[in-house]
PASEBA-1860 file (N, C-alpha, C; in nm, 3 decimals):
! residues 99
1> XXXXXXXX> 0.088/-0.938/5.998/0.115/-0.864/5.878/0.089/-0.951/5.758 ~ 0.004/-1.066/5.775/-0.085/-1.116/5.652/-0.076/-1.058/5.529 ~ -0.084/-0.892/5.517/-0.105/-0.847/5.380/0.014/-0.862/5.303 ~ 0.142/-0.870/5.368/0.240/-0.905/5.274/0.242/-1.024/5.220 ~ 0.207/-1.148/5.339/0.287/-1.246/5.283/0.240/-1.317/5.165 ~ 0.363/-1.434/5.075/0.303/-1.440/4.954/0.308/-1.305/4.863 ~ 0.350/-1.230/4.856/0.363/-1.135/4.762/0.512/-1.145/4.697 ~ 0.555/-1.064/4.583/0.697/-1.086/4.516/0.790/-0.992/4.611
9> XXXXXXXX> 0.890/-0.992/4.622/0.963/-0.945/4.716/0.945/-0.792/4.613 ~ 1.033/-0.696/4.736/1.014/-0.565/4.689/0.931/-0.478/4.615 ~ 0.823/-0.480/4.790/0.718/-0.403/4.751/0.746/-0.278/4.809 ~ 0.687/-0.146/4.757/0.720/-0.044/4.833/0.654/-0.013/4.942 ~ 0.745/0.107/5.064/0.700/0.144/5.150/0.737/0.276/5.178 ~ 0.644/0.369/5.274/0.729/0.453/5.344/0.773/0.432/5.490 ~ 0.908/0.527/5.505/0.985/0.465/5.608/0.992/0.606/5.679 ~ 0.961/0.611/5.820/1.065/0.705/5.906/1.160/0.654/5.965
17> XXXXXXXX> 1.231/0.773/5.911/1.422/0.670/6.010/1.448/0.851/6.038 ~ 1.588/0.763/6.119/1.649/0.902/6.167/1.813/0.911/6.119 ~ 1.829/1.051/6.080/1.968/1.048/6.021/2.081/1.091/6.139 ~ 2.144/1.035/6.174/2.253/1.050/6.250/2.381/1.144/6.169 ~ 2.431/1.234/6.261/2.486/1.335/6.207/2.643/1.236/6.138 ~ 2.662/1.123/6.163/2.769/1.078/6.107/2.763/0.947/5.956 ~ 2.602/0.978/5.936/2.562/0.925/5.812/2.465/0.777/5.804 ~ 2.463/0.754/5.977/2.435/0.618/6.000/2.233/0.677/6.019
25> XXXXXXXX> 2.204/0.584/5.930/2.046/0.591/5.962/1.978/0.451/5.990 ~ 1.878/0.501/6.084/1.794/0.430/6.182/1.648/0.435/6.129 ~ 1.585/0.326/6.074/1.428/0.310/6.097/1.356/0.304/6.202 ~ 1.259/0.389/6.197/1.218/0.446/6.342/1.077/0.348/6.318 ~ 0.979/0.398/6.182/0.867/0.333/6.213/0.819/0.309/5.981 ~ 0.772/0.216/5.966/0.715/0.158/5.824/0.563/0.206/5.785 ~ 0.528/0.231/5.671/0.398/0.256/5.647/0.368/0.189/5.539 ~ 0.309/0.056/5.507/0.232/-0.026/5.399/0.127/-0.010/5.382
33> XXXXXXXX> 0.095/-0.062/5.246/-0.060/-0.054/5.230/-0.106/-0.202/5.207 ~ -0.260/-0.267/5.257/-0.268/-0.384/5.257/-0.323/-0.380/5.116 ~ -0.413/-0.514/5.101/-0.493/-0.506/4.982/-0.607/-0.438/4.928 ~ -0.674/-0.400/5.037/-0.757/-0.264/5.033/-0.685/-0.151/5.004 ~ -0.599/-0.150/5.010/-0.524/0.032/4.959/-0.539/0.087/5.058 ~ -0.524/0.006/5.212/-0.552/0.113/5.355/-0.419/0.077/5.418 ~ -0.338/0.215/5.470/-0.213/0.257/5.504/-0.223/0.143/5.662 ~ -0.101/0.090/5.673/-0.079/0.053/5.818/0.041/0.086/5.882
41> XXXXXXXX> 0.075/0.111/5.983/0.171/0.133/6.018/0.227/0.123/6.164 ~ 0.365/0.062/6.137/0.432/-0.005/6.260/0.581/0.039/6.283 ~ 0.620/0.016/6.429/0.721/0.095/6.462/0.815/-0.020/6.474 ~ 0.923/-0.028/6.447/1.048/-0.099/6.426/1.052/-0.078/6.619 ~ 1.073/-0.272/6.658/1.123/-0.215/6.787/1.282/-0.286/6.831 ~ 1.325/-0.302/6.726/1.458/-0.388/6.699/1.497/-0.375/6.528 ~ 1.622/-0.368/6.514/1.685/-0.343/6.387/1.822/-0.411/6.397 ~ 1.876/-0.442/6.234/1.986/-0.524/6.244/2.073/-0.464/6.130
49> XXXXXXXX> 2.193/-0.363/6.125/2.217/-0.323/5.956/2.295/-0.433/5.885 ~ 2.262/-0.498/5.785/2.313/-0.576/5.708/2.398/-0.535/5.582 ~ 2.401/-0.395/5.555/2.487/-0.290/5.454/2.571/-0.311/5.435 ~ 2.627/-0.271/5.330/2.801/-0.278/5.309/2.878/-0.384/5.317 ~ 2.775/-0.493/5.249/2.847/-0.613/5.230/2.870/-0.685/5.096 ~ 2.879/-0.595/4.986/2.934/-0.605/4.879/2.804/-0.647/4.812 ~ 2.829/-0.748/4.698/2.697/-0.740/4.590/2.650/-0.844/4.595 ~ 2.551/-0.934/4.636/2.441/-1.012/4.631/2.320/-1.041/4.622
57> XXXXXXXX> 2.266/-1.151/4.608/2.157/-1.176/4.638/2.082/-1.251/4.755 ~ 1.974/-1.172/4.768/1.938/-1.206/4.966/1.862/-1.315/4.943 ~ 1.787/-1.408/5.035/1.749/-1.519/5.064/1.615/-1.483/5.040 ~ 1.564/-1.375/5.017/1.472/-1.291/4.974/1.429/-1.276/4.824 ~ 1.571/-1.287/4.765/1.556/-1.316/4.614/1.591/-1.145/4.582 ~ 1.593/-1.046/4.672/1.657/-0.913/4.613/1.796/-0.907/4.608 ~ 1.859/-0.871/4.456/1.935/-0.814/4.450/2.007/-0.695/4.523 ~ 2.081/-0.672/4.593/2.129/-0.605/4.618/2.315/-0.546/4.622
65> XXXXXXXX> 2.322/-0.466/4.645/2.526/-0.385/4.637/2.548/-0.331/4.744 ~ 2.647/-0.257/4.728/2.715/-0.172/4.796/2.639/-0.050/4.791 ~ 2.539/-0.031/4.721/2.458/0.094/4.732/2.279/0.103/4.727 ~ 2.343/-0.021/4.804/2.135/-0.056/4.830/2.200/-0.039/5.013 ~ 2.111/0.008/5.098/2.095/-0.016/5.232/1.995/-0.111/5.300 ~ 2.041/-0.187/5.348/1.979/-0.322/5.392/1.941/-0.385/5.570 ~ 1.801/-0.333/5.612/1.837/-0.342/5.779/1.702/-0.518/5.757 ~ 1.730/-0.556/5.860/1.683/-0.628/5.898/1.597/-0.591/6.043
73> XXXXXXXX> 1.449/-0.585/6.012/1.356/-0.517/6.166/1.286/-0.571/6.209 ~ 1.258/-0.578/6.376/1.133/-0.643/6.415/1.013/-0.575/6.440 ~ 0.872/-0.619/6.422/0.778/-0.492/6.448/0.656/-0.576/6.511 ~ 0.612/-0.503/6.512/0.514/-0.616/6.645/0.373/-0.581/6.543 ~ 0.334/-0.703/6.551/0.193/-0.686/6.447/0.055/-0.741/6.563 ~ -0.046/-0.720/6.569/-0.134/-0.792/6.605/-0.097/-0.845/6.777 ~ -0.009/-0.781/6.842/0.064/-0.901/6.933/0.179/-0.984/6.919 ~ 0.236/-1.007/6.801/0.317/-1.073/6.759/0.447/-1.016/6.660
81> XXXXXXXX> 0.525/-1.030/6.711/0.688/-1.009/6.655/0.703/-1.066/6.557 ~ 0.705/-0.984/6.447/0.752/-1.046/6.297/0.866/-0.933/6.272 ~ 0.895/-1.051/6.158/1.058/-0.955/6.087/1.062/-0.968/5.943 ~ 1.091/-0.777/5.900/1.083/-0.730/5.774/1.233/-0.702/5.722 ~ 1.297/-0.749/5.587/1.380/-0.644/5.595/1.369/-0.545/5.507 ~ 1.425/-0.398/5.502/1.422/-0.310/5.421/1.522/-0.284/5.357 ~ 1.492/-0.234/5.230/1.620/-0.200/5.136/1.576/-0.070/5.079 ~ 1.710/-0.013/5.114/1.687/0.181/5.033/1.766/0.191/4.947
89> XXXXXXXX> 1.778/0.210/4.825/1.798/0.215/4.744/1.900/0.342/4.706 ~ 2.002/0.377/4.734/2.046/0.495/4.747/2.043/0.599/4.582 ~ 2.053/0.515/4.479/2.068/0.638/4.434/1.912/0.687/4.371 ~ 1.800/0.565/4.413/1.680/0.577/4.394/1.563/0.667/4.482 ~ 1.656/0.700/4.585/1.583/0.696/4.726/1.457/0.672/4.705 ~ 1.454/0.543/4.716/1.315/0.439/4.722/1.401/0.319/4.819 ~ 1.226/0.339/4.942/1.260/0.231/5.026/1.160/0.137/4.956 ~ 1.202/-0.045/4.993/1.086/-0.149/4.941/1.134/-0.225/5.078
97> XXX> 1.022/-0.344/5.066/1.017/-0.427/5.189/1.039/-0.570/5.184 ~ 1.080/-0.662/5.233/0.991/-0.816/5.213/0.988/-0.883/5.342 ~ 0.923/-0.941/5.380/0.859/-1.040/5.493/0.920/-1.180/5.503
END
């Protein structure tokens, strides 16, 4: 996943997740665009929720609260297991990414 790295944190993406009837949502699979402006897309095959841990800043350099949602995912690129995390933005509903 080359096309991210080196970029400023929180770039956007689209995300399929799944909503669980008790509010808990799951990223199912990510859709980026590289530097060509051509869509890629990968399926989360491991996830970690990092949410609801009050207001900081990630090691990532994003800001985040109590009302940003924050997973930590693995996705298999090329053969190889890399890890993204995502942040949704709740009252934005905008997901972004960083590597």
């Amino acid at each position: 996943m080359g096309t991210a790295a080196g970029r400023e944190a929180w770039e956007k993406l689209d995300v399929i997740c799944e909503h669980k009837a008790d509010g808990e949502i799951i990223p199912l699979r990510i859709r980026i665009r590289n530097e060509e402006g051509e869509y890629l897309a990968f399926s989360v095959r491991e996830y970690r929720d990092l949410s609801h841990r009050g207001t900081y800043t990630t090691g990532d350099g994003v800001f985040v609260s109590n009302n940003t949602l924050v997973f930590e995912c693995r996705i298999e690129v090329f053969g190889s297991k890399k890890t993204v995390r995502l942040y949704y933005d709740v009252h934005r509903s905008r997901w972004r990414y960083t590597v």
